[in-house]
C-alpha positions as CSV (number, residue, x, y, z in Angstrom):
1,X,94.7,102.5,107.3
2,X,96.0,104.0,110.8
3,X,98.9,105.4,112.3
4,X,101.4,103.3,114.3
5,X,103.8,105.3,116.5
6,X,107.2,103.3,116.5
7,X,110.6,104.7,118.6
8,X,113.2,106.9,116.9
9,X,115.6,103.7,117.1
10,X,112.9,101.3,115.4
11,X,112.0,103.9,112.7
12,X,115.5,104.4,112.0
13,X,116.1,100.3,111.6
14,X,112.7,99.8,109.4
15,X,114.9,103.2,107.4
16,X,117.8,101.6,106.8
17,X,116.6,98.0,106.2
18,X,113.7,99.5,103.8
19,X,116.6,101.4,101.9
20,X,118.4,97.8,101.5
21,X,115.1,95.9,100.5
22,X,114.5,98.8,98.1
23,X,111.0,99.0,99.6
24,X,109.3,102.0,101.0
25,X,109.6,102.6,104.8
26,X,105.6,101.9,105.2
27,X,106.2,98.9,103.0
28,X,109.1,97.3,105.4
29,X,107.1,97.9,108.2
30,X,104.6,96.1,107.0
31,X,106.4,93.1,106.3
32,X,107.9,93.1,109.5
33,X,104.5,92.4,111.2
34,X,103.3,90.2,108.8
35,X,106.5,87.9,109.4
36,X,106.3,89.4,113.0
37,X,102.2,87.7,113.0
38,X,103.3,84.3,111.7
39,X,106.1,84.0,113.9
40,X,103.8,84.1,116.5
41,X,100.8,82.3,115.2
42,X,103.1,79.5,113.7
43,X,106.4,79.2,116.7
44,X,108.2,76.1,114.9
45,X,108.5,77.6,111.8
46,X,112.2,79.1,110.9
47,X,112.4,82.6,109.0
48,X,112.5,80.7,105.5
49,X,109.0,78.6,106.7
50,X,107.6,82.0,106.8
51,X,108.7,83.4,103.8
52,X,107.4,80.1,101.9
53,X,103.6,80.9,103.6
54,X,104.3,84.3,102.3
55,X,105.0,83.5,98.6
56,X,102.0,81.1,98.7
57,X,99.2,83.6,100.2
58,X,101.0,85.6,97.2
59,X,101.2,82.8,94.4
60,X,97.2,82.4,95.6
61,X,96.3,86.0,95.5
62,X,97.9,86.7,91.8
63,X,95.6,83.5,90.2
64,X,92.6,84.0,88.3
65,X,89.2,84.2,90.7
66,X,87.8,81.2,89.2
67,X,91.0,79.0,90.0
68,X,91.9,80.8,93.2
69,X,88.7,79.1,94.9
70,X,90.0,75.9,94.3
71,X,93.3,76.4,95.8
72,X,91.7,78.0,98.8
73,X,89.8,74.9,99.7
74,X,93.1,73.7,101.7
75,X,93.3,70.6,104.4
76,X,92.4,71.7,107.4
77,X,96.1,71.2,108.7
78,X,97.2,73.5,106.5
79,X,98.4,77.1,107.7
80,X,96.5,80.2,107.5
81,X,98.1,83.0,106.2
82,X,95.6,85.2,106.3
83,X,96.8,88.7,108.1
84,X,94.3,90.9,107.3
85,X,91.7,92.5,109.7
């Protein structure tokens, strides 16, 4: 975990729009750069492309260990979601 220094103008933004997605202002953020990272790593996909990755790397996460390394062994055309460090 770190610190990331954002503008007033930003901060205020990820304030307002965390207050509207009734998450916490860290927890906005955060999604920002993850659908900030995909955007970047994937350029034809539209917002709602990126939101479907999203919900999978979730739907994936959530499963049983024993099932979730079957799903894991995608094509290799398939999309990595994977944001971590």
């Amino acid at each position: 975990m770190g610190i990331v220094k954002v503008s007033s103008e930003t901060h205020e933004n990820i304030r307002i729009a965390s207050k509207a997605m009734t998450r916490s202002i860290n927890a906005q953020a955060e999604h920002w750069m993850k659908v900030g990272m995909l955007a970047e790593r994937n350029p034809g996909f539209n917002y709602g492309e990126i939101l479907s990755l999203l919900l999978k790397e979730a739907e994936q996460s959530s499963q049983p260990e024993n099932q979730n390394t079957r799903v894991n062994k995608a094509p290799k055309n398939q999309v990595n979601t994977n944001t971590g460090n």
